[in-house]
C-alpha positions in Angstrom: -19.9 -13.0 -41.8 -18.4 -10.5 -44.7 -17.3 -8.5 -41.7 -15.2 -11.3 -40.1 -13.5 -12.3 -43.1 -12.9 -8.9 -43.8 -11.6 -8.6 -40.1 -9.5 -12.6 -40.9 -8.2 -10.6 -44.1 -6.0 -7.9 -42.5 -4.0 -10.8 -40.8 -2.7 -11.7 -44.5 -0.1 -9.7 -45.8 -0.3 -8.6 -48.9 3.0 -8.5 -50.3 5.6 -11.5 -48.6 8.8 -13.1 -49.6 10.2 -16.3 -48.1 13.4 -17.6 -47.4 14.5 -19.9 -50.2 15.9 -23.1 -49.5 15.2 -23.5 -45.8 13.4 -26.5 -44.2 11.7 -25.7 -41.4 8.8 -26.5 -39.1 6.4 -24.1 -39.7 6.9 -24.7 -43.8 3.2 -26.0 -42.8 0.4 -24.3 -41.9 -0.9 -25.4 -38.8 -2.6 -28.8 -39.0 -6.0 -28.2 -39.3 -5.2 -26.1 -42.4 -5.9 -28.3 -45.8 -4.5 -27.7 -48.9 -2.3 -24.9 -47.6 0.8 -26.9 -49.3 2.4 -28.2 -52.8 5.0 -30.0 -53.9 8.0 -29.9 -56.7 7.8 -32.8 -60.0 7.5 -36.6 -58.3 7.2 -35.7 -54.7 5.1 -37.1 -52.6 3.3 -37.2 -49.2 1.6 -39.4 -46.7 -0.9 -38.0 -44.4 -2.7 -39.2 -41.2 -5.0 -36.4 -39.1 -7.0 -37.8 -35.9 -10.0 -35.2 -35.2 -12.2 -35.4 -31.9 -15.2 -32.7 -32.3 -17.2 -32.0 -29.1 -20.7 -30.5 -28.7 -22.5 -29.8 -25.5 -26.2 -28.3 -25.2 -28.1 -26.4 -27.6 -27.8 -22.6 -28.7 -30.2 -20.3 -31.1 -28.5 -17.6 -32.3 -26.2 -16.4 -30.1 -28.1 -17.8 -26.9 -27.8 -21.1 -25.3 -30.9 -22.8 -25.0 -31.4 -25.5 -21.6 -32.7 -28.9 -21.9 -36.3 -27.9 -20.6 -36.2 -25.1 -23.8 -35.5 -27.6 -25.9 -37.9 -30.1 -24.6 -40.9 -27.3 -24.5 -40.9 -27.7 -28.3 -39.5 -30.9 -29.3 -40.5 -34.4 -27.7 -36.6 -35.2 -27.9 -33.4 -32.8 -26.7 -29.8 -33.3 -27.9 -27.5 -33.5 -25.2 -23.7 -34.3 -26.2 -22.4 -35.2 -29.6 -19.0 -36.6 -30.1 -17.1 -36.9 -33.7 -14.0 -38.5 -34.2 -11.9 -38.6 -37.5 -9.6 -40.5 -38.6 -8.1 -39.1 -42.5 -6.2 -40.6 -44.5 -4.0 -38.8 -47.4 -1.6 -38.7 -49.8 -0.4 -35.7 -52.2 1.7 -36.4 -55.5 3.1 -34.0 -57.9 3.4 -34.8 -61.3 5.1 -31.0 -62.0 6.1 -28.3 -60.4 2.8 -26.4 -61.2 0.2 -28.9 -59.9 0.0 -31.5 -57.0 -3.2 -33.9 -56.8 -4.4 -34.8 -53.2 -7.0 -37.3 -51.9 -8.0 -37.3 -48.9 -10.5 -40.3 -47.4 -12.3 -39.6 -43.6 -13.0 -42.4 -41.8 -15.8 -41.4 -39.3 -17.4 -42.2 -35.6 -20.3 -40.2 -34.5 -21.8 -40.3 -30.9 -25.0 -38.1 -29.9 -26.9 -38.7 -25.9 -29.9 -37.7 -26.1 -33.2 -37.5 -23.6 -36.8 -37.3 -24.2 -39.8 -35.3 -22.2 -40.4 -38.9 -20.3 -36.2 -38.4 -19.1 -35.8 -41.3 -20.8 -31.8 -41.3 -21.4 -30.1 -42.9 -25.0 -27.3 -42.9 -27.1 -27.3 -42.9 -30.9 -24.1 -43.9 -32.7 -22.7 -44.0 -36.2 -19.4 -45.0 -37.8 -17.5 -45.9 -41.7 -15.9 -43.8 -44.4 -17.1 -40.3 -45.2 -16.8 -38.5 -48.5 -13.5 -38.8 -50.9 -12.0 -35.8 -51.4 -10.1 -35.4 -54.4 -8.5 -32.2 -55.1 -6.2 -30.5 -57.5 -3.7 -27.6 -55.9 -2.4 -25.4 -59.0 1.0 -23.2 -58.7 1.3 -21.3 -61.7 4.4 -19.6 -62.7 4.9 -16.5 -61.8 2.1 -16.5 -58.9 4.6 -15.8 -56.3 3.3 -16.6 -52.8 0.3 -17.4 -53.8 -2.0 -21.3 -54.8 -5.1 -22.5 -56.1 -6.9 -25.5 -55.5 -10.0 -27.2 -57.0 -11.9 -30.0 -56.4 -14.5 -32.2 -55.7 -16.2 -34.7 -52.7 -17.7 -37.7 -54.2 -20.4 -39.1 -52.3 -18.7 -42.3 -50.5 -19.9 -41.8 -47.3 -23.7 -43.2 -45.9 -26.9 -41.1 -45.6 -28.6 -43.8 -44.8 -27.2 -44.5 -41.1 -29.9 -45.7 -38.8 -29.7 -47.2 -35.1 -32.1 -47.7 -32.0 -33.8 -45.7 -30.6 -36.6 -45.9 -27.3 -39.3 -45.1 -30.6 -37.6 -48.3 -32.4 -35.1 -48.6 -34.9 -35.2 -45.1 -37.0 -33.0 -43.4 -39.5 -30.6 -41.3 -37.7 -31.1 -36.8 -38.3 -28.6 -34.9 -40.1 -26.2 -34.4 -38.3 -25.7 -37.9 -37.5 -24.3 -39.2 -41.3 -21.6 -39.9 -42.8 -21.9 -38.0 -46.4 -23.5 -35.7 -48.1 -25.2 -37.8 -50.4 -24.2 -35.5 -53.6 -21.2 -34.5 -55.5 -19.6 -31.2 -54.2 -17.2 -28.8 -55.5 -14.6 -27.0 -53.4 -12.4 -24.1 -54.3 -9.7 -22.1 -52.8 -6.7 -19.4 -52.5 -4.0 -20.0 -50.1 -1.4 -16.7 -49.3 1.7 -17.4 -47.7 4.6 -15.4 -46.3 7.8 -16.1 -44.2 10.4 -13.7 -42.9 13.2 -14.7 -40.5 11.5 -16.7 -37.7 7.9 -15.9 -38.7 5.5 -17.5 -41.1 2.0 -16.6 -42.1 -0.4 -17.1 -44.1 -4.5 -16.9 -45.0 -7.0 -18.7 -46.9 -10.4 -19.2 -48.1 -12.6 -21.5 -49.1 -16.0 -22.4 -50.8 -18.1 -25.5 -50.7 -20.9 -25.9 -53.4 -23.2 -28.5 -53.4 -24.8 -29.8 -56.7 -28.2 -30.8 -57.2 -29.6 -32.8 -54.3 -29.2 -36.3 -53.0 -31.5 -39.5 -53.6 -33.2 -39.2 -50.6 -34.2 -35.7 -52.1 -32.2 -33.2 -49.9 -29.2 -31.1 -50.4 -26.6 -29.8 -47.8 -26.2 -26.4 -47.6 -22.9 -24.6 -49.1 -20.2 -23.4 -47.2 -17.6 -20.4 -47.0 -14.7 -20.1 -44.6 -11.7 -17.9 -43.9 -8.8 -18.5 -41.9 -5.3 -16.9 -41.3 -2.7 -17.6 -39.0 0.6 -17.3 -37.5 3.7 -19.3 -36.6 7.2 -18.9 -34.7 9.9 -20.7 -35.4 11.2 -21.3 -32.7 14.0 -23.5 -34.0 14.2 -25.5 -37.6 12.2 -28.4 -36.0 9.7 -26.7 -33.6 7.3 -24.2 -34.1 4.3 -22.7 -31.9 1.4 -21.3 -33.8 -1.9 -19.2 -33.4 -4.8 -19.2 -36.0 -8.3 -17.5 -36.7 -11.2 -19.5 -38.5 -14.5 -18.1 -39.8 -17.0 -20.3 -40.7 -20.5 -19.9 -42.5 -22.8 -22.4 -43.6 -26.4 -22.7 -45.2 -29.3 -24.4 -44.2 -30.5 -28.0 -45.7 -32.6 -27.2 -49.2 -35.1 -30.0 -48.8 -35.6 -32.7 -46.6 -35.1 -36.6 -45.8 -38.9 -38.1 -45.6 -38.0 -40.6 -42.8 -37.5 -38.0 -40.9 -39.8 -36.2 -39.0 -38.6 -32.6 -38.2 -40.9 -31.9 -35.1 -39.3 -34.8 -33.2 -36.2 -33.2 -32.5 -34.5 -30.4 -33.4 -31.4 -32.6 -35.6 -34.4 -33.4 -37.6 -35.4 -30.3 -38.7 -33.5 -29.4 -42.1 -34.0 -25.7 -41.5 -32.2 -25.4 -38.4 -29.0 -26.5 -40.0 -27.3 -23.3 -40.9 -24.6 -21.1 -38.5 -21.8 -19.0 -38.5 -19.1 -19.5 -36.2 -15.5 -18.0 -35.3 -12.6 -20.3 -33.9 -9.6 -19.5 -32.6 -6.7 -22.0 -32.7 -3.8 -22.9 -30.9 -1.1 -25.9 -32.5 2.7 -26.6 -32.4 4.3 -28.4 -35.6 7.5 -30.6 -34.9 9.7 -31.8 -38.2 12.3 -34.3 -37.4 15.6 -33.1 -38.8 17.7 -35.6 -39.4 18.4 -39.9 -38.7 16.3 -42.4 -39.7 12.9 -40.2 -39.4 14.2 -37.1 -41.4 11.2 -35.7 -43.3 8.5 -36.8 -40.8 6.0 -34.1 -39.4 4.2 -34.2 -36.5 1.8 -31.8 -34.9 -1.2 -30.5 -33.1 -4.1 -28.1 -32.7 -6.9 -27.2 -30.0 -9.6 -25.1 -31.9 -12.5 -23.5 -29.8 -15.0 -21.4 -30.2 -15.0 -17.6 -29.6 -18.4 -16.7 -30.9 -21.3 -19.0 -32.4 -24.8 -17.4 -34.1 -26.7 -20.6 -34.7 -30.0 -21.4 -36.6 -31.5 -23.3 -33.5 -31.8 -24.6 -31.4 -28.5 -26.3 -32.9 -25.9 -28.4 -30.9 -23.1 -25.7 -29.4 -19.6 -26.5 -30.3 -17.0 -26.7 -27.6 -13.6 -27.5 -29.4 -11.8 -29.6 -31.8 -8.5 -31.7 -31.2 -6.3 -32.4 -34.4 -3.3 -34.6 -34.7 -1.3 -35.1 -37.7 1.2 -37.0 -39.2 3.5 -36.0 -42.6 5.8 -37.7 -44.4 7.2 -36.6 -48.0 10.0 -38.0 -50.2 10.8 -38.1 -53.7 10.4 -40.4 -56.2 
């Protein structure tokens, strides 16, 4: 992982100086990118993202695993898991140094699975996730660089249970909502524009704090991403973007669940790293009625994947995304 953020980190330059005073489309990162933005004293800024995550078969390390693999060790195989998002934000800034942001996921899970007997079923899942609640610091004289800090409070379920051909049963890991525990986040965002080019890179860290009260605790996370946009005119602008992705196994474990039932169960097979590459387009309306309304889009998929498995594989992430800003 240290070598593909080192490999993400020669895509961010290291000295860049934008264009003052021009609004354009790619002013934004692409839309998967959070926190990659701040605003001057009493601005302000809705937000609306829709995310569909995929999954299809299992993988343990770098190999994909078949059904029968699966199904040689555990009574119960994974088959297909779909998440969709819908989150909801808003960004004010009470100064030109700091903007507060919140950001609230509303989330639908769906996972097929099949059991040694081929007995087919579908497990499902759905409410709010974990508040986000972040702080993105400017200081004066940081040039093209910003900071942000923050936390997730722990408004989304761990407790999300359906049927199942055993009976009614809590659903695994990867099947809830929250985290169950109050996590901190923190991050550097560099970013650079130059005629009809923008860039930019960031990273990020996710801690979790002490464990949950069902005795479990997530494991932390690290990511890097830099990308690259072309503005085509003021109000489009095509974009490409690298995102590497580490996270830890689950320190503990959830006693309802039994972790030789299926792999999902199994709080040590939790952990992966995983490189994305992504594809998006931002559109800014320039002028009317709709002037300072963003829309865009973004197609992540994955170009390599070393998974503690057997663990679902990722196929690809849709994003679309909605911005509005105005002063106040």
């Amino acid at each position: 992982m240290n070598q593909t953020l080192a490999v993400l980190a020669c895509f961010v330059p290291v000295l860049v100086q934008a264009d003052a005073g021009v609004t354009r489309a790619d002013d934004h990162a692409p839309i998967g990118v959070m926190a990659d933005h701040y605003h001057g004293a009493d601005e302000v800024m809705f937000s609306y993202r829709h995310m569909n995550m995929t999954m299809d078969g299992n993988r343990d390390g770098t190999d994909e695993l078949s059904e029968s693999e699966v199904l040689n060790d555990y009574p119960v195989a994974p088959r297909e898991m779909t998440t969709t998002m819908d989150m909801l934000g808003v960004m004010y800034a009470p100064s030109d140094q700091v903007t507060l942001m919140a950001m609230l996921p509303l989330i639908r899970k769906e996972m097929e699975l099949v059991n040694r007997m081929g007995a087919e079923f579908t497990t499902r899942s759905q409410g709010s996730g974990d508040l986000k609640l972040t702080a993105i610091v400017h200081p004066e004289g940081a040039g093209p660089w910003h900071f942000h800090l923050g936390v997730n409070a722990p408004t989304g379920s761990i407790l999300e249970a359906d049927d199942t051909p055993m009976g009614r049963m809590r659903l695994p890991y990867p099947m809830q909502l929250g985290s169950g525990t109050w996590d901190l986040r923190a991050g550097a965002t560099l970013l650079g524009r130059h005629h009809h080019w923008s860039w930019g890179g960031q990273l990020n860290a996710l801690v979790r704090t002490g464990e949950n009260d069902l005795g479990y605790r997530l494991g932390n996370e690290v990511e890097g991403t830099a990308w690259a946009a072309w503005a085509a005119t003021d109000w489009f602008s095509p974009s490409l973007r690298l995102s590497a992705r580490q996270w830890g196994d689950i320190a503990g474990e959830d006693a309802a669940l039994n972790p030789d039932m299926a792999p999902t169960a199994d709080p040590e097979l939790r952990g992966g790293r995983r490189l994305d590459l992504g594809a998006g387009v931002n559109l800014r309306v320039p002028a009317g009625p709709l002037a300072r309304h963003r829309l865009a889009l973004e197609y992540e998929t994955p170009l390599h994947q070393d998974l503690d498995g057997p663990q679902m594989d990722s196929d690809g992430m849709w994003t679309l995304g909605w911005q509005y800003d105005f002063s106040l």
